[in-house]
C-alpha positions in Angstrom: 1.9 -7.5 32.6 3.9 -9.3 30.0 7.5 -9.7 29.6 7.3 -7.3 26.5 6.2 -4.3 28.4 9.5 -4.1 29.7 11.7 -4.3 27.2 14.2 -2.0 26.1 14.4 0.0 23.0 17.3 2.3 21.4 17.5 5.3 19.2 19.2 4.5 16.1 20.0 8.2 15.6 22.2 8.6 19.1 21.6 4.9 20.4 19.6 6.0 23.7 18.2 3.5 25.5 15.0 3.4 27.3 12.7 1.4 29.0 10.3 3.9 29.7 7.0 4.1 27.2 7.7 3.1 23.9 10.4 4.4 21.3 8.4 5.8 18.0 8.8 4.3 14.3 10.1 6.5 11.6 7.4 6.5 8.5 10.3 6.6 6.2 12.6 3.9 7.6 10.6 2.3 10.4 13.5 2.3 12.7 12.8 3.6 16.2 13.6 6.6 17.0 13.7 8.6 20.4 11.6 11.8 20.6 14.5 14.8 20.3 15.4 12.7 16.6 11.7 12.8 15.7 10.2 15.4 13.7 6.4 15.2 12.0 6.3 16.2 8.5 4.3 16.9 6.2 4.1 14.5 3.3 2.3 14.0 -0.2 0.4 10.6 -0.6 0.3 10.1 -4.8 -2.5 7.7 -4.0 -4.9 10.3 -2.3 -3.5 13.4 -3.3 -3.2 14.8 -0.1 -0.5 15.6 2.5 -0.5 14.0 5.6 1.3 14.3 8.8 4.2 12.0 9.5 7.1 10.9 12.3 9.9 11.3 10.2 13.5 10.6 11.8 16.3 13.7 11.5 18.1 10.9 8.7 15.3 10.6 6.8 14.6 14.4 7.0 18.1 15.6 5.9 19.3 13.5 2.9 23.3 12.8 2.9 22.9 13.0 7.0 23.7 8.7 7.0 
């Protein structure tokens, strides 16, 4: 197992750390994000014209949170 399996990764919504599995990307920001700041939305792509599902973090999800 490599060294990167291990390593740690934080919320950047209420800085939890984990080691355990691996934290999830927002599709808005990219930042990772623990699952309890994760929410999958529902958003339009102008290039297909269709909506898709995404992970979007709770400060992406509620402008003016920042």
């Amino acid at each position: 197992m490599s060294e990167d399996a291990n390593s740690p990764w934080i919320c950047h919504v209420c800085d939890a750390r984990s080691t355990l599995g691996e934290g999830q990307a927002c599709a808005v920001c990219f930042k990772i994000t623990c699952p309890a700041h994760l929410q999958v939305r529902s958003v339009y792509n102008v290039e297909s014209r269709l909506y898709e599902l995404q992970p979007i973090c709770l400060f992406c999800a509620t402008p003016g949170l920042h």
